[in-house]
C-alpha positions in Angstrom: 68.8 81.4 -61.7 68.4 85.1 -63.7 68.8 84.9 -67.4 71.3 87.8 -68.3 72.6 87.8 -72.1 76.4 89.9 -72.7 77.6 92.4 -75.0 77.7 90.1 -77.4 74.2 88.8 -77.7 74.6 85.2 -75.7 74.2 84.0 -72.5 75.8 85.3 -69.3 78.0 82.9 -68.0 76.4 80.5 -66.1 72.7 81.8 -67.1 70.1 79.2 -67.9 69.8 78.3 -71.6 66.0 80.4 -71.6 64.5 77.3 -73.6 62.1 76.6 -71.3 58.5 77.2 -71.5 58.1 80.2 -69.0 56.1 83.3 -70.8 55.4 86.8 -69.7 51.6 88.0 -68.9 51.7 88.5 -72.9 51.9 84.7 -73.6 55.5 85.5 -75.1 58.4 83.9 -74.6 61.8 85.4 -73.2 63.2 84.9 -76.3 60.5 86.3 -78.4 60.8 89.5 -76.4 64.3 89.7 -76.7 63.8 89.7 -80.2 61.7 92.4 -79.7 63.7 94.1 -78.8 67.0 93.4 -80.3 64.0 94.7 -83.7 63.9 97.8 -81.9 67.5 98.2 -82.2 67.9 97.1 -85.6 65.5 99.9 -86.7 66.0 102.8 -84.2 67.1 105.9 -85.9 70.5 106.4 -86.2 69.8 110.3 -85.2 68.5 109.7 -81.7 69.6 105.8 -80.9 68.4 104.1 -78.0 69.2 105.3 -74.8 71.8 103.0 -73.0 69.9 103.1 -69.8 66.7 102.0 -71.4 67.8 99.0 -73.2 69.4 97.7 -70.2 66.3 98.4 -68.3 64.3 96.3 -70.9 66.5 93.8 -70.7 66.7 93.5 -67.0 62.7 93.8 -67.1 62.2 91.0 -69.2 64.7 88.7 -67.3 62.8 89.6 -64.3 59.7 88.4 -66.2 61.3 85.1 -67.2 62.7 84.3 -63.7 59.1 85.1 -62.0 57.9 82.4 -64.6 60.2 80.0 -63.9 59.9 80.2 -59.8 55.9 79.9 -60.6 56.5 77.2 -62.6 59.1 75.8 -59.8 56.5 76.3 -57.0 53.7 74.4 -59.1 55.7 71.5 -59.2 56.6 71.6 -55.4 52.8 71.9 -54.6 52.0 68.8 -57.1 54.8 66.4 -55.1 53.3 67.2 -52.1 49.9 66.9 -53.1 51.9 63.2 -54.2 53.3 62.7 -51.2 49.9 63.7 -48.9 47.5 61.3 -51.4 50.3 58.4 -50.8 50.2 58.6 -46.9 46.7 58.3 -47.2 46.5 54.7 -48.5 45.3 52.3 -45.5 43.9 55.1 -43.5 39.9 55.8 -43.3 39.1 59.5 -44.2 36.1 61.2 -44.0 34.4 62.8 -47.4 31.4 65.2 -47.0 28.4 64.2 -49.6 25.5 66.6 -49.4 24.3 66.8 -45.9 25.7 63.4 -44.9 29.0 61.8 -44.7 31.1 58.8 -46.9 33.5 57.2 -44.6 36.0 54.2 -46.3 39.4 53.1 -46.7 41.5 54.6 -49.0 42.7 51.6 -51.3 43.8 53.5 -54.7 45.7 56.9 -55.5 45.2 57.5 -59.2 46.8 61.1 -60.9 45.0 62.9 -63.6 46.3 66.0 -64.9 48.9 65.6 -62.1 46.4 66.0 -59.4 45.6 63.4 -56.8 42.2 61.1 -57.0 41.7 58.7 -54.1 39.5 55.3 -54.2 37.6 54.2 -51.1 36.3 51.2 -49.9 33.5 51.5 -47.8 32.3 49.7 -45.0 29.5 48.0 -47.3 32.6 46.7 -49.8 31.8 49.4 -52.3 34.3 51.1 -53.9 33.8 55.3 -54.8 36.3 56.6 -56.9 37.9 60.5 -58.0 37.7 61.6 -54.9 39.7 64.6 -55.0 42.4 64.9 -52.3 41.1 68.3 -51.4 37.6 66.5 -50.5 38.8 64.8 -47.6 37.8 66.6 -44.1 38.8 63.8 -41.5 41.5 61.6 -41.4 42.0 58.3 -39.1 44.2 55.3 -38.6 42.1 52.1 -39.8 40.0 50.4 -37.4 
């Protein structure tokens, strides 16, 4: 959803409240640069004021920046529940992880999350157990035997 802000300073109707935690290439927040530029205002000379064209622009520029954020920050989360969603349909199945020049097969018994990200525990055919395998480590996948 764009963030727009009316004549009188607050949110468009139906905009998103902007609180969130989305920040430009600068590291600044939306609201930060609004106040930037809402600065800019408060201190342009009276003589030659801001052209209405460019403050709009701005505006529009940095609500472009904010939505960008926020569809990034969307699509991270979309590729973290699938990444959820693949590690889960993994559990019972025997998958293939590439060690050096040889191979670990094993049952995946465990999906554990750090940092969001999928970490599988196998069982191998010797009743070991290896565990942290990353998700993306896995290069074959079969039903259990």
């Amino acid at each position: 959803m764009m963030q727009g802000v009316d004549p009188i300073g607050g949110p468009a109707p139906g905009a998103a409240s902007g609180k969130g935690n989305a920040t430009d290439a600068f590291g600044l927040s939306f609201e930060s640069l609004l106040k930037i530029v809402l600065t800019q205002l408060t201190y342009q000379d009276p003589l030659k004021p801001m052209d209405n064209f460019q403050f709009v622009s701005q505006l529009a520029q940095f609500s472009q920046i904010q939505q960008a954020q926020t569809t990034n920050d969307n699509l991270k989360a979309l590729v973290s529940a699938q990444a959820t969603s693949q590690a889960a349909s993994l559990l019972g199945k025997q998958v293939d992880i590439p060690a050096g020049a040889s191979v670990i097969s094993g049952k995946v018994i465990a999906v554990a999350f750090a940092d969001g990200l999928p970490n599988l525990t196998l069982e191998l055919e010797n009743e070991q157990t290896v565990s942290n395998i990353p998700l993306s480590s896995v290069t074959q996948i079969r039903e259990d035997d």
